[in-house]
Each structure stands twice: as C-alpha cells, then as structure tokens.
N, C-alpha and C positions, 0 to 999 in steps of 0.2 A: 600544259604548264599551269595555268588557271583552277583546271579542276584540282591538280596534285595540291596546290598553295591551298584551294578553298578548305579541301578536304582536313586540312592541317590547320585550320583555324586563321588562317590570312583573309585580310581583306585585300582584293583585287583590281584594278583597274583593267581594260585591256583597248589597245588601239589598234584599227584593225584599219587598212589602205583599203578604199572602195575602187573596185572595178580594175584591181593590179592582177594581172595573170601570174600566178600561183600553181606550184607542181602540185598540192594540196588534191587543187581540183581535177588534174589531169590523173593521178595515179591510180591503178588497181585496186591497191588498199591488202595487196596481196603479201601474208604473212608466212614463211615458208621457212622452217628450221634445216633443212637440206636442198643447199644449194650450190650455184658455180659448175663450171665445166667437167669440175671433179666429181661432185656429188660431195660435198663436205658437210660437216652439221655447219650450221652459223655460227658463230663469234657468240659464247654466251649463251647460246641457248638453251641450257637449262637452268638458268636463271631468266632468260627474256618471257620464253615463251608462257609459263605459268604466271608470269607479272601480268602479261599483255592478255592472256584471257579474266581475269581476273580483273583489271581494272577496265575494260570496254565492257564486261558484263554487268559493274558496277556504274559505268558512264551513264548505260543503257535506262538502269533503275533513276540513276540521278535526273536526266534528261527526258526521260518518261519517251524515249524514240527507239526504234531497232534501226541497227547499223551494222550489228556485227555477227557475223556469220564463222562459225566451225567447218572447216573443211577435209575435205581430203585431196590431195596432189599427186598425180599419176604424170610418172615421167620416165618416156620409153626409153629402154636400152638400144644401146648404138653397135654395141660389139660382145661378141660372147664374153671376153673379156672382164667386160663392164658386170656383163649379168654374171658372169664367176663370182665375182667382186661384190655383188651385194646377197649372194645366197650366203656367203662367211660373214658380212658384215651383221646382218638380220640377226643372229644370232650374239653379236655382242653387247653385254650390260649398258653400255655407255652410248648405243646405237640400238639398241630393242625398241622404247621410248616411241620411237618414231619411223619404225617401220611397220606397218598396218599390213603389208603382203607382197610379198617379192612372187612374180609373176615370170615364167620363161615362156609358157605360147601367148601369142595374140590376145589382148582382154579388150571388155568394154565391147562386144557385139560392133569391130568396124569400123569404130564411131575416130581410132585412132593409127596411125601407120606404128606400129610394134609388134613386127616379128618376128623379134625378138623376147616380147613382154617389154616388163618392166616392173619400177618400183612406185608400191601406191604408200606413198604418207602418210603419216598419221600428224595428231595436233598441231597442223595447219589450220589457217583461217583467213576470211578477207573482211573488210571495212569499208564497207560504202563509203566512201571518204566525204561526198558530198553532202550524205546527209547527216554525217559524225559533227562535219564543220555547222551544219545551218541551226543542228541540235544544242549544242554548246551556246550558240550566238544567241538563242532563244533565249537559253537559262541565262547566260550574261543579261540579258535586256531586264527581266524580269528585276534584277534587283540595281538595272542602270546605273552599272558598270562596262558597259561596251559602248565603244566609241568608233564608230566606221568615218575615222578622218583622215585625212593625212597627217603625215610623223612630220617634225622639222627638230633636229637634233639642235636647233639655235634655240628651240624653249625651253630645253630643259639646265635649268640649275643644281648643280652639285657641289653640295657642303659634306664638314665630316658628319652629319646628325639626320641627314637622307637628300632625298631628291625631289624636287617643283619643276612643274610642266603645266602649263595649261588648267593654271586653278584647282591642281591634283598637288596633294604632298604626299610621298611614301617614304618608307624607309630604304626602297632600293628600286631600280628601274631593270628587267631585262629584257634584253633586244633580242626576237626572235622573227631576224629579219630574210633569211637565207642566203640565196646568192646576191642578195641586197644590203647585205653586210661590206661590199667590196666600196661602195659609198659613204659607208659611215665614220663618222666625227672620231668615231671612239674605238672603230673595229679594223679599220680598213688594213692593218698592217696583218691581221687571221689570214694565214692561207688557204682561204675558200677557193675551190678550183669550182666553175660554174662548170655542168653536164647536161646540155638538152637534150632532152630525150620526148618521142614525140608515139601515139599512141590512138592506133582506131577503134571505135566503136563500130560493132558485127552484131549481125540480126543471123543466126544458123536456119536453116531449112528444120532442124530437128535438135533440140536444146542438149548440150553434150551432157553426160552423165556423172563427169567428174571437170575437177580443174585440171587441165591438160598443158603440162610445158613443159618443152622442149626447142630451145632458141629463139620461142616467145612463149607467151600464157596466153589461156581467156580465160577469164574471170567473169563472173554475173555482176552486172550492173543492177542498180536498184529501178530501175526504169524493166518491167516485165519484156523480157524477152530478146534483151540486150546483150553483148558483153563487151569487156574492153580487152583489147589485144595490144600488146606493146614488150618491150618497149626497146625505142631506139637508143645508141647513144652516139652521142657528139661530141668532143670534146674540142675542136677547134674553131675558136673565136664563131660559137652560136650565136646565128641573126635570130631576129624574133620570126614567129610565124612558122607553118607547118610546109611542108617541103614535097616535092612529086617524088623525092628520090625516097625517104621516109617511107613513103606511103608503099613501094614498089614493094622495100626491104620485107613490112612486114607482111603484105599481103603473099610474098612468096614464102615465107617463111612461114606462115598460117598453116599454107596447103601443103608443106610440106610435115605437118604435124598431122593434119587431119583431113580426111578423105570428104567431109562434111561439105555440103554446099552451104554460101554463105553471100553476104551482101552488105558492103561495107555502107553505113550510115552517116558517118564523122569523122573528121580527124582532129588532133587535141595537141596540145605542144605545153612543154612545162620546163625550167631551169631549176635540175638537184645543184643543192650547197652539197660539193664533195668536199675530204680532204686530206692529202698529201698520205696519209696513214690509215684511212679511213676507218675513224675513228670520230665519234663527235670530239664537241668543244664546250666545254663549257667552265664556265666559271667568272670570277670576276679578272676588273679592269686590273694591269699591273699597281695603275698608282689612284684606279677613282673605284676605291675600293665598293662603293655603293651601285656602280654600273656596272652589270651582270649581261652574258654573252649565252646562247643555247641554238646551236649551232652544229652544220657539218654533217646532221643525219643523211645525207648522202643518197642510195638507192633505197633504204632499207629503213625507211622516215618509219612506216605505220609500224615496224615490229621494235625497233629502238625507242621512239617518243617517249613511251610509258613509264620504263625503268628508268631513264634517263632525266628524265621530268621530276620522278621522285626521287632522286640524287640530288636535284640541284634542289628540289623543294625542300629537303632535311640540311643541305647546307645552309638557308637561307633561313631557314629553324633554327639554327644552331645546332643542329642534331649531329650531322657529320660531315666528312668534307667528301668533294665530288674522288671518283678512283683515277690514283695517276694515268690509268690510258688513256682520259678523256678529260683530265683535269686541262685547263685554258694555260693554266701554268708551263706545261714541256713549249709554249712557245713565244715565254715572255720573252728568249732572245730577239726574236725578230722586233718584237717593239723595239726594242734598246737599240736595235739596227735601225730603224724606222727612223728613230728620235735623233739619232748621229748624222745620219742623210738628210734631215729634216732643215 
C-alpha cells in the first residue's frame, strides 16, 4: 500500500507493531493463477497476474533487493478423468495463457508421485515474503517514514479536513491490520473470519526441480536450500502457536506428493484475515470518511496485494472508486447493525 501511494505522488507514514506474529512472515509467497480442488483459473487472473509481476519487478528496482521469483507449478493429476480434462482445457484461448505443458506419463525424473502426469503452469511465481517485507522497511527508513510502534486507536483524531496521530497529520489514515481488525475502534463490525494456518520449513536430500502441489506446496525459501511446505487450515477458534497435529498433516501430505527424502527444520504458524465472500475489503469508514480499511486478502495475500493496493491508491487519488466486489460498502449493513445493538 506504501509503495502504490509513493508511487502516485503521496507522502506516507507507515506504523508497523514490533515483534506481532504476522501470516506475512509465515507464508510461501506462492502466486498461482490455477487453483483449488478443481483446477480453476483464479478470481481475476488476467488482470492479477500481469499487475503482480509487473509491480514486484518494479518493487525489486525501487528497493534495489530481489524477492521475486517467476515460476513454474507442476500439479499431478489424480484421475484420468482429470487429465481428460486438461488435454481440452490446454487448448482453450482463455486457459492457453497458463498452461506451459499438459503431461500424461510420469515427469520430473521421480522426483514426484504422478502416474498419471500432470499439469505444468506457466506465469506463476513466488515472493520471498520476508525479504519483500525487510526491503520495503529499508526504503521506509531511508526517508523516516516507518514507525515500528504500537497502534493505539485512542490517538488518532478525525476531523472532516484529515486525521492526527502521534504528531502526524494526513489526509486520511488506512488500517491495514488483518485478522487484528476484529479489535479495532473503527472496524470491528468487517466480517473478518480469522484462518490459522501453520507451515514447515524442509531441507530435500536433493533440491526438487519444480514448485510441486498437490494438497500442499514447496516453495524455495530465500535461505539456500530451504523450502516452506504448508499449508494448514483451521478455522475454529485458532489458539496461538504451532500444533503436533499441523505438523503430522503436512508432513504426510508431503510424502505423499513426493518420493524425496526430506527433514523437516521449523515449523511457523500465521492468522489469514478471510472473508465470508472471499473477496477483499476495502474502502472507507461508513461515516469517518477519512478512515480507510484494506483488508480480507485472505489465502491469496501475495497475488491480490498489488492490484488491490492500487485500487484503493487511485481512490485515495481521487482517480476512481474501489470495484463493487471488494468495495467496504456491500457491508455497511452490518455497521447500521452494529450501531442498533450498540
């Protein structure tokens, strides 16, 4: 959100909670235009995915760091069925894009259980997340605008001519808090649904040759010879912390993707901001119209951010307004619910 505003000629502040566990740090970073049990393209993605390489490639120049990786995604078939179904699909205009090679024997020398083949991806990619995050904080520092404090929603003042915080005046403040939104002054009535989902770090015997998923991923980590495997989900009332049963899931679910010996190093636990329609949230407050909400990316944080960032950046330009599927607006009823209970 920071770089989209800078980019457009905003000046920035940014406040950032030290030492709060964050899905940020915990995720793959892994951007995949065909996904789900079905094989579907994504929501948008031909719009997401040319945004999303396009603005990490220019992150990369801004921040003078590499973070972002082009990849390819190899994801075995389960039934012939399945492989029917994408030797016709390869072939159509609106699904060509993003088929790199439909596979029926065995590929990848072993390295995968598919024998049936499978389907290899095209314009996918992954985001070291952690080092996208520490890249960004850098350039913040540089022109001291980042602020690693704690938020307290009781400093901020909102008039109709902008907002005061902390010896900061702007023209508008937005909260981009996640499943930390269920606390705030301003937001608590979003139906954010928290999702923990929790995710190991694997050292292979012999470095796999593609990104391989199937009921889980491994993705390369920016640490040589790493990857992270995940991921879990949880959706009922998630404790904090990483869990024995987590750990079982994905480690059987590994080997049953890949023949690879392996050795699990860490495990990682993170809360996604879902929501009800999954669909982000953004926009401003119903009635403080200067308090702005960016929210709800859900599982699919690293390949949504970018387009979504620069939506709310051109509304906040005055350029244009956020699109009704993710406009904040389909659920100012609940506030006016909110506000009657109240």
């Amino acid at each position: 959100m920071a770089l989209q505003l800078a980019q457009r000629g905003a000046r920035v502040a940014v406040f950032d909670e030290p030492g709060r566990n964050v899905c940020t740090t915990v995720a793959a970073g892994l951007c995949n235009p065909i996904t789900g049990k079905g094989l579907a393209k994504t929501w948008l993605a031909d719009q997401l995915f040319p945004y999303l390489h396009d603005f990490y490639t220019r992150a990369e120049a801004v921040t003078q760091q590499r973070f972002f990786y082009p990849a390819s995604v190899y994801r075995p078939f389960l039934t012939v069925e399945e492989q029917n179904e994408w030797m016709a699909h390869s072939s159509e205009p609106h699904m060509a894009p993003y088929v790199q090679a439909v596979f029926t024997q065995p590929a990848f020398a072993g390295q995968v259980h598919d024998p049936l083949g499978g389907l290899l991806i095209d314009r996918a990619a992954y985001v070291h997340t952690g080092v996208f995050r520490d890249a960004v904080q850098s350039w913040l520092r540089q022109y001291h605008v980042y602020r690693p404090e704690m938020w307290e929603d009781e400093a901020l003042t909102v008039t109709d001519q902008g907002v005061t915080a902390k010896g900061l005046s702007a023209r508008a403040i937005i909260f981009c808090q996640g499943a930390g939104s269920l606390s705030s002054r301003w937001f608590s009535w979003v139906p954010i649904q928290p999702l923990k989902g929790e995710t190991l770090t694997v050292r292979f015997a012999s470095a796999p040759q593609a990104i391989f998923n199937r009921g889980v991923y491994a993705v390369p980590r920016a640490q040589p010879g790493l990857h992270t495997v995940g991921a879990t989900y949880n959706w009922r009332a998630p404790s904090p912390g990483i869990t024995p049963a987590a750990r079982a899931e994905l480690d059987e679910s590994l080997r049953a993707l890949t023949p690879l010996l392996f050795e699990i190093t860490e495990q990682q636990w993170g809360v996604r901001p879902t929501v009800p329609d999954r669909r982000p949230v953004l926009g401003p407050h119903p009635h403080e119209k200067r308090v702005y909400l960016f929210n709800g990316l859900g599982t699919k944080g690293v390949s949504l951010s970018p387009y979504f960032a620069g939506q709310l950046a051109d509304t906040l330009m005055g350029r244009s307004e956020c699109h009704p599927s993710v406009n904040i607006s389909r659920f100012y009823p609940l506030y006016s619910k909110s506000q009657k209970q109240a």
